[in-house]
C-alpha positions as CSV (number, residue, x, y, z in Angstrom):
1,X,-51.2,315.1,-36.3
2,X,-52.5,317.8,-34.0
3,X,-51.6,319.5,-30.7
4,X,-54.1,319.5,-28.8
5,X,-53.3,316.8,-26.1
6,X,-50.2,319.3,-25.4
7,X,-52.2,322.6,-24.8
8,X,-54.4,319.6,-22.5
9,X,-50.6,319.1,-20.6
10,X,-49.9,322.4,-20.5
11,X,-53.1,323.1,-19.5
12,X,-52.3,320.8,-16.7
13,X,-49.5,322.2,-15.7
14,X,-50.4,325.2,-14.8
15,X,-52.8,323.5,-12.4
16,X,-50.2,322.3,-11.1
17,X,-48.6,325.7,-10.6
18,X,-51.8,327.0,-8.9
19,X,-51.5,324.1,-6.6
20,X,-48.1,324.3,-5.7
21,X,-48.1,328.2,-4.8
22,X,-51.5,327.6,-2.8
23,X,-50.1,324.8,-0.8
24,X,-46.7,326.4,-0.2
25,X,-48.0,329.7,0.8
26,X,-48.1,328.8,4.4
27,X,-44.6,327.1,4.1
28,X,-43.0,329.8,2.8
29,X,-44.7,332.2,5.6
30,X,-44.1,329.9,8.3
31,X,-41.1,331.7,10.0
32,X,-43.4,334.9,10.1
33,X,-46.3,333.1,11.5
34,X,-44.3,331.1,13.7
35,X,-42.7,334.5,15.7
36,X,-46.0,336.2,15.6
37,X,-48.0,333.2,17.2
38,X,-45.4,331.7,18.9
39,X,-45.1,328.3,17.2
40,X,-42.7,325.1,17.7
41,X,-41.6,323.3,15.6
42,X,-43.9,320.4,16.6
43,X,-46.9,322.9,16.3
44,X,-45.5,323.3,12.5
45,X,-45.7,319.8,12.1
46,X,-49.4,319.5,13.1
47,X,-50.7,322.1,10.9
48,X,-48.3,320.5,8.2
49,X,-49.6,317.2,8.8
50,X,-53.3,318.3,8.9
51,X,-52.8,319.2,5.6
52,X,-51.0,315.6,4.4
53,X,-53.6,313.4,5.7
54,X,-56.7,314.5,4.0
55,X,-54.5,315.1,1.0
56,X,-53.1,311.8,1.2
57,X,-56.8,310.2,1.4
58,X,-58.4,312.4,-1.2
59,X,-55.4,311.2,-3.6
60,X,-57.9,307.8,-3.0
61,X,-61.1,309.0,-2.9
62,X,-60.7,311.4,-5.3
63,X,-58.8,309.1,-7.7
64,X,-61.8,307.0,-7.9
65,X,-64.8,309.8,-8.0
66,X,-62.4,310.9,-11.2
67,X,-62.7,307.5,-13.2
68,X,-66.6,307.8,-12.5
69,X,-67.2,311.1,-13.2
70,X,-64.2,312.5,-15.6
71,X,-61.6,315.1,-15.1
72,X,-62.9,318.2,-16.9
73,X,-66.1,318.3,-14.1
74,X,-63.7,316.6,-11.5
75,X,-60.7,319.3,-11.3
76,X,-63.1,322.2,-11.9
77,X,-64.5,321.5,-8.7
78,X,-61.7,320.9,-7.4
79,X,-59.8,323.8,-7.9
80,X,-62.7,326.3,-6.8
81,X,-63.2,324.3,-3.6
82,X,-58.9,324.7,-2.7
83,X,-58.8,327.8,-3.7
84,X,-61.6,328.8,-1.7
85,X,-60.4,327.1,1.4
86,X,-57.0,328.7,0.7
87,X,-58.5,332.4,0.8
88,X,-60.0,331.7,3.8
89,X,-56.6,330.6,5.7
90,X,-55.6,334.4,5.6
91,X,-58.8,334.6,8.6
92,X,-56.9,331.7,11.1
93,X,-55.9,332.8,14.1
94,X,-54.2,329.7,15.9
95,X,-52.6,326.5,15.2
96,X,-56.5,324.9,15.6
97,X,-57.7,326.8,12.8
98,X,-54.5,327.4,10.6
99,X,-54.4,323.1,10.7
100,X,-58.4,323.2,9.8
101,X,-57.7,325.4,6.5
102,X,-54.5,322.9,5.5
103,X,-57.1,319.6,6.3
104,X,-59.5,321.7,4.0
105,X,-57.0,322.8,1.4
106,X,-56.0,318.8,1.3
107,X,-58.8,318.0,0.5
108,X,-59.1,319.8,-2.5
109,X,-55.8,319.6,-3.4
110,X,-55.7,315.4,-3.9
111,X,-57.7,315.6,-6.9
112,X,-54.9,317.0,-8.9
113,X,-52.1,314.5,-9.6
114,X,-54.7,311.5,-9.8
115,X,-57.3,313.7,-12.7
116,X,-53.2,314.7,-14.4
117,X,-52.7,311.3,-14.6
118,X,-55.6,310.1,-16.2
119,X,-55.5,312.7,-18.6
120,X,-52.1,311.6,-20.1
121,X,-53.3,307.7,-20.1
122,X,-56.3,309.3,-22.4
123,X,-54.2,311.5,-24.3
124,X,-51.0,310.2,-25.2
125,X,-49.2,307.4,-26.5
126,X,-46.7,305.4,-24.7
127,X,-43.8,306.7,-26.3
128,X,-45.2,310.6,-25.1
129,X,-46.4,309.7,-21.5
130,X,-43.1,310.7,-20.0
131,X,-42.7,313.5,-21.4
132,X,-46.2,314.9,-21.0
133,X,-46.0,313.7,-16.7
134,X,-42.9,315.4,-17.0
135,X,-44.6,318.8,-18.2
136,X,-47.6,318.5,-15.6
137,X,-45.2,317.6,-12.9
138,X,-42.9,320.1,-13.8
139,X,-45.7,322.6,-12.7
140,X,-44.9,321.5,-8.6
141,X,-41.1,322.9,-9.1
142,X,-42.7,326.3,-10.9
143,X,-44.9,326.6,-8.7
144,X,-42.8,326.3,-5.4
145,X,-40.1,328.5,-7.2
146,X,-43.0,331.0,-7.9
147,X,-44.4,331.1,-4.2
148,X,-41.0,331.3,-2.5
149,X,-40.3,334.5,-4.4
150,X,-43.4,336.0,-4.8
151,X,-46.0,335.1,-1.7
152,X,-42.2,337.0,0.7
153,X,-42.7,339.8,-1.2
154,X,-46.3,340.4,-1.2
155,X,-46.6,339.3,2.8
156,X,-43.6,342.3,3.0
157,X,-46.0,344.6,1.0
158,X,-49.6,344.0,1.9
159,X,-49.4,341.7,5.4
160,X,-49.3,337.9,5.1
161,X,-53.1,337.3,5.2
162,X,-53.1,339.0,1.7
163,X,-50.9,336.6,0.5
164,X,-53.2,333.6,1.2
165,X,-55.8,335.6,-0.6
166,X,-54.0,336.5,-3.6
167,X,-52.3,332.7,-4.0
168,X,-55.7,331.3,-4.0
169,X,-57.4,334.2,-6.3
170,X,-55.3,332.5,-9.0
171,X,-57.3,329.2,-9.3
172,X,-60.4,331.0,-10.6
173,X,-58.1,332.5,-13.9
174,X,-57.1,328.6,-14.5
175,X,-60.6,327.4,-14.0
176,X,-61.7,329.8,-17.0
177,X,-58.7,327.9,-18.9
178,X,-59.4,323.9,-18.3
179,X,-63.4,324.5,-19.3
180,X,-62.1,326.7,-22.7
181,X,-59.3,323.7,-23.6
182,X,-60.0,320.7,-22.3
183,X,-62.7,317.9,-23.6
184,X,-62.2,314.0,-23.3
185,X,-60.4,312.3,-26.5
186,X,-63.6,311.0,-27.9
187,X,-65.2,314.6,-28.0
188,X,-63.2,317.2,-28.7
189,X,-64.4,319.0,-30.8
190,X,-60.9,320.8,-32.1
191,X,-58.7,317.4,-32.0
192,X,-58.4,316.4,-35.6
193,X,-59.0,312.4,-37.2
194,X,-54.9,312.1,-37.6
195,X,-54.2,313.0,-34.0
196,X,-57.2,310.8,-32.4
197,X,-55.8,308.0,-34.3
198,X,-52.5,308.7,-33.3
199,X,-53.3,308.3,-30.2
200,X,-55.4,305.6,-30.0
201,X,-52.3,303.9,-32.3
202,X,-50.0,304.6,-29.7
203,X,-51.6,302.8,-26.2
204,X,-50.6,299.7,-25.4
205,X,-53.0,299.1,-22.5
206,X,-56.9,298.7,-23.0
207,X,-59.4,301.5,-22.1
208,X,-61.0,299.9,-20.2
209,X,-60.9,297.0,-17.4
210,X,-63.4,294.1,-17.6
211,X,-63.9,294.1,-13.6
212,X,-66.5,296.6,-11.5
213,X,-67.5,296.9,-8.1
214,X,-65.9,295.1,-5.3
215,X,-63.8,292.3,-7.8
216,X,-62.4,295.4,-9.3
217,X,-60.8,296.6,-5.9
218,X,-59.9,293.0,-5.3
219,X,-58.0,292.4,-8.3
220,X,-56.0,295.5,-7.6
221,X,-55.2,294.8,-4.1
222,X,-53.8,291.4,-5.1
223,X,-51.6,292.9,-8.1
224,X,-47.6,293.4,-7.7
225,X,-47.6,296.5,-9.7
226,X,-49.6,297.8,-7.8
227,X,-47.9,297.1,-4.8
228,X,-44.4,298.4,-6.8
229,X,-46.2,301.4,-7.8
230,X,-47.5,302.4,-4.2
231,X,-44.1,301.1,-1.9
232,X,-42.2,303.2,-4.2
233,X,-44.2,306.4,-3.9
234,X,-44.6,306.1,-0.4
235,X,-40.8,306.0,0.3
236,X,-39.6,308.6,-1.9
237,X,-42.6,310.9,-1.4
238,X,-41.2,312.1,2.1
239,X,-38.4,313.4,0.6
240,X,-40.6,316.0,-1.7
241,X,-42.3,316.8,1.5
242,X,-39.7,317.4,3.5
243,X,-38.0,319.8,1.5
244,X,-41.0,321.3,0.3
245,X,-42.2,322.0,3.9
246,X,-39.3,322.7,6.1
247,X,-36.9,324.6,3.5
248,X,-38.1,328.1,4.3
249,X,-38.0,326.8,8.1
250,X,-34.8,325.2,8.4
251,X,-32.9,328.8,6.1
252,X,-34.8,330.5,8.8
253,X,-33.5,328.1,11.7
254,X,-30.1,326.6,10.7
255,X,-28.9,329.4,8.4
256,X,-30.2,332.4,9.9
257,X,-32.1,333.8,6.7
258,X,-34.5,336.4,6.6
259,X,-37.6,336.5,4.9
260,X,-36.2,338.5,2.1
261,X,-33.0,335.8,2.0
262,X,-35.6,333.1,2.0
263,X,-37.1,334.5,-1.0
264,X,-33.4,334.7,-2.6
265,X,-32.5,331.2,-2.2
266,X,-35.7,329.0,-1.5
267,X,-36.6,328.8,-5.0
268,X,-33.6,327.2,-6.6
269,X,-34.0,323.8,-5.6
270,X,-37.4,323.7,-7.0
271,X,-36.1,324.9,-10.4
272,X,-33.4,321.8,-10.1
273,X,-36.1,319.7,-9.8
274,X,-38.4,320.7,-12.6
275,X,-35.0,320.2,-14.2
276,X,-34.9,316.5,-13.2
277,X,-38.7,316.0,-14.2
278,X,-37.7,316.9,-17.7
279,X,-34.5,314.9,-17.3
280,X,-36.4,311.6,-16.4
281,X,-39.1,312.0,-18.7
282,X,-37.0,312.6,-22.1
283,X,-34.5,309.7,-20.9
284,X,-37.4,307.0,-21.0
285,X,-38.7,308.2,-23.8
286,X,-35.3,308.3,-25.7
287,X,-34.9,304.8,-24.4
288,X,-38.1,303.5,-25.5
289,X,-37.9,304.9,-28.9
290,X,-34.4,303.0,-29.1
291,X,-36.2,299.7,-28.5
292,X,-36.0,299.4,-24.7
293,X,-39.1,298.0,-23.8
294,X,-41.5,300.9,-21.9
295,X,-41.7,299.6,-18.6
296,X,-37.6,298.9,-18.6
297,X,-37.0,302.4,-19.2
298,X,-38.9,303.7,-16.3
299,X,-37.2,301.2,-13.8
300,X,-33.9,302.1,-15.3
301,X,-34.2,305.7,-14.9
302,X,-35.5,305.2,-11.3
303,X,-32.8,303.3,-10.6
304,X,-30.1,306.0,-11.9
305,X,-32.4,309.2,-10.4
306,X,-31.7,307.9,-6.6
307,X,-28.1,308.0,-6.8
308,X,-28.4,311.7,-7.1
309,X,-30.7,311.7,-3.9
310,X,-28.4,310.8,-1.4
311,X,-26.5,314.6,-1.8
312,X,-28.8,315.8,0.3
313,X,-27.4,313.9,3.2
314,X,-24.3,316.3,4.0
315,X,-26.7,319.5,3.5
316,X,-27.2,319.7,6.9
317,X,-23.4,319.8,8.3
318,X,-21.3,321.9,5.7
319,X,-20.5,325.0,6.7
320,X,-21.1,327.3,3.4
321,X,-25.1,328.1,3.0
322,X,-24.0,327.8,-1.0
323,X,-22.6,323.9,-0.7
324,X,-25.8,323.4,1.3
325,X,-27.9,324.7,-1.1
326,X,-26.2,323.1,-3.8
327,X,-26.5,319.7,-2.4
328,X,-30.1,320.4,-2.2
329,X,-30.5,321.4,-5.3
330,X,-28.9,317.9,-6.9
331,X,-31.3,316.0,-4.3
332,X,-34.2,317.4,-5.7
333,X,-33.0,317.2,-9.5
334,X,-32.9,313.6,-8.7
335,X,-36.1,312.8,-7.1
336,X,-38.0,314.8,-9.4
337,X,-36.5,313.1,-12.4
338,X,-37.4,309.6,-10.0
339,X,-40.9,311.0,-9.3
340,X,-41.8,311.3,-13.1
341,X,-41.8,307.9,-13.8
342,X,-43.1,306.9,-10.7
343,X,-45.6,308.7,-11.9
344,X,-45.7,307.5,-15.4
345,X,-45.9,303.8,-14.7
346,X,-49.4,303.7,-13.8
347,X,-50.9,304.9,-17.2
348,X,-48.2,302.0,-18.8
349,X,-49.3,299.5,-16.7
350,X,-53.2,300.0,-16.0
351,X,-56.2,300.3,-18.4
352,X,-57.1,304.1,-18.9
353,X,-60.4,303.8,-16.5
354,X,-58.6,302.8,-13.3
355,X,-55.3,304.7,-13.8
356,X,-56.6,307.5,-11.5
357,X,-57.6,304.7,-9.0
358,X,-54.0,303.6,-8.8
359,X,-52.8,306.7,-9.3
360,X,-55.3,307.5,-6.0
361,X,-53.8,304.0,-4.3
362,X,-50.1,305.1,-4.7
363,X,-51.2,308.7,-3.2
364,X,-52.7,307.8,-0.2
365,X,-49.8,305.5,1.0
366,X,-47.4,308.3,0.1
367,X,-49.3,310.9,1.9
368,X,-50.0,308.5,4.9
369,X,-46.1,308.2,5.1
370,X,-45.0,311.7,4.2
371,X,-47.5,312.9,7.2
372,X,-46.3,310.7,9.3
373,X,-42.1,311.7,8.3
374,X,-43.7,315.2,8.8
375,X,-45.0,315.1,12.1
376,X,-41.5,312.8,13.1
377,X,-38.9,315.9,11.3
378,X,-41.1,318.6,13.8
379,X,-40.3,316.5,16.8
380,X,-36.4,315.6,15.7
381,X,-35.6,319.1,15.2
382,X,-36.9,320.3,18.5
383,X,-34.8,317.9,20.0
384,X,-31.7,317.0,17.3
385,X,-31.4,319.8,14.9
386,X,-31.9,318.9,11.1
387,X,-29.3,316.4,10.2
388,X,-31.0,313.1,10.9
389,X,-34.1,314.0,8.9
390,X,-31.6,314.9,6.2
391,X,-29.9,311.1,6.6
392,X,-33.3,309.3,6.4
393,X,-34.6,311.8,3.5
394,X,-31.5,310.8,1.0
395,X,-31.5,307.2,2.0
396,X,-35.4,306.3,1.4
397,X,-35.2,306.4,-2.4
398,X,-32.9,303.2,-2.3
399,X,-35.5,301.3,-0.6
400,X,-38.0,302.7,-3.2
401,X,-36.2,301.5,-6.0
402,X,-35.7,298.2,-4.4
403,X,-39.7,297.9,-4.7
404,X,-39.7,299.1,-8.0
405,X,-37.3,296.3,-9.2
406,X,-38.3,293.3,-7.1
407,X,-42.1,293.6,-7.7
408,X,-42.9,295.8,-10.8
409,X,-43.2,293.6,-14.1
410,X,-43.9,294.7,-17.7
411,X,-47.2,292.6,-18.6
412,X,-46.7,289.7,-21.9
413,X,-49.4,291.7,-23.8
414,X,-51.8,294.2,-23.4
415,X,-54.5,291.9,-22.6
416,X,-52.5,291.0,-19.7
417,X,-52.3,294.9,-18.3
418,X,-55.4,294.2,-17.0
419,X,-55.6,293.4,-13.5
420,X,-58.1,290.1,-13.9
421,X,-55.1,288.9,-15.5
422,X,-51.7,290.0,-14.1
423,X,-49.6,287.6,-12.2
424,X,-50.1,287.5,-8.1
């Protein structure tokens, strides 16, 4: 049937990857820059934060400028314009500009889940979609692995301002990739007749939704899914965040790690997690090609994935940095594997030409929140230590599921996917 749509994942993926180790290049350097500029933690969480809100908003904006314009024009821009921004973060000098770069960097960095996700709607059947999230999603644990080993060692090496520029120097190589592999479905001009119809075979949501303009944004805002979709990111998001951001920080703070021991240990709960994206994503689709209908699955899996979550709760007050870590790790394999199909049920539920707008919807609430937990961890630490943003990290993803189950429902036919026509 062809391969193409998974060099197009894989392709994504490393996008991903390029993102992750662009984004977590300041994170991982923070306990440096913090002791040469003298930062608190609540200047930590500004400069984090800076970077949160535009990202969250571009998830939006750029979700939408995607379905108008397509991904293969959409991400190329992208990626030059973070990865010229993240370059030029190796020049700041204070927590004015260093917060500048990260509102720049967010900027370009929203484009990328939203254009992944509209990708797999085009490219893959339902059957496939988890899986193929799962591969592109997979890149944020790489990535974070990679830059928590590698951006230490060259900062050791070559000064820390080197490291923003060599983290960002790596977009440009990808860029040469997406423009040599990636087409949309239509007109490819390597995909073969068997795979196109295989595809097409496979979707059980139209391409396209009958409403424009301002009934189009209507009809979304009234839908539950959508509502699902977006209250569930937004209260599991903050947990990615917050381990994301304040890991390096809180080895540094809590555990007295230096920044070679950061490099040791930082990346292995990243690795956990791209071990629960796989987890997640070949579980639905398991279930779904034993008969479980697709949006079922995806609850289901949710459902199961935020048990594991609530680990991370004791991280904070066990003695031994290895039960710490450990507990971490589990946390993480469990919202990644969660994450996936929050992911996922966009493309399941949506026609293919607004799934980066929902996508984009979902985003911007999470970011919105995740900024917001950000900027509330900085203060709580300066004043509490780490272990009640632990508590409210592991407990969020049972609220999260709640959404999932109370308001997501599978549509009665595929006609129905569309938003005109899904129950209020």
């Amino acid at each position: 049937m062809g391969r193409v749509r998974w060099w197009i994942v894989w392709t994504l993926f490393f996008s991903t990857v390029t993102n992750y180790i662009s984004r977590q290049t300041f994170s991982v350097l923070a306990p440096l820059i913090s002791a040469q500029f003298h930062l608190s933690h609540t200047d930590l969480a500004k400069i984090l934060g800076a970077f949160q809100i535009s990202y969250a908003v571009t998830w939006l904006l750029g979700g939408i400028f995607l379905d108008a314009v397509g991904t293969r024009i959409g991400l190329a821009l992208a990626v030059v314009f973070w990865s010229v921004v993240n370059m030029f973060t190796g020049f700041a000098t204070s927590v004015f500009s260093f917060a500048a770069f990260r509102f720049l960097l967010g900027i370009g960095e929203g484009f990328n889940w939203p254009g992944a996700s509209k990708t797999v709607a085009e490219w893959f059947p339902s059957e496939e979609r988890g899986l193929a999230v799962a591969i592109f999603d997979s890149g944020s644990s790489i990535g974070g692995a990679l830059a928590a080993m590698a951006i230490p060692l060259i900062a050791l090496k070559f000064g820390w301002r080197a490291a923003f520029f060599f983290s960002g120097a790596i977009g440009f190589v990808w860029l040469l990739l997406w423009l040599r592999v990636y087409y949309p479905l239509d007109r490819h001009p390597r995909v073969t007749p068997e795979e196109r119809s295989f595809i097409h075979a496979g979707q059980d949501v139209p391409v396209a939704s009958p409403d424009r303009g301002v009934q189009r944004w209507l009809r979304l805002l009234g839908n539950r899914n959508v509502w699902g979709i977006v209250l569930g990111r937004a209260l599991t998001d903050p947990i990615w965040w917050f381990y994301v951001f304040w890991l390096p920080q809180y080895l540094s703070d809590a555990r007295g790690f230096s920044l070679q021991r950061i490099a040791l240990f930082a990346w292995m709960p990243f690795i956990a997690a791209d071990i629960g994206n796989f987890t997640g994503g070949l579980i639905s689709g398991y279930c779904i090609r034993r008969g479980i209908p697709v949006v079922r699955a995806r609850i289901w899996v949710c459902a199961i994935s935020c048990l594991p979550i609530l680990a991370g709760i004791p991280a904070a007050s066990v003695h031994s940095v290895y039960t710490a870590m450990g507990l971490i790790c589990f946390a993480l394999w469990g919202y990644a594997s969660w994450s996936t199909m929050g992911l996922t049920l966009p493309s399941d539920l949506f026609p293919q030409d607004i799934v980066a707008t929902v996508t984009g919807l979902s985003g911007l609430a999470a970011g919105l929140v995740g900024s917001v937990f950000t900027m509330a961890v900085g203060m709580l630490v300066d004043r509490f230590g780490y272990a009640p943003a632990f508590l409210v990290a592991g407990l969020l993803p049972l609220f999260a599921t709640a959404c999932l189950l109370v308001l997501v429902r599978a549509p009665k036919n595929p006609a129905a996917s569309n938003p005109s026509q899904s129950s209020i």
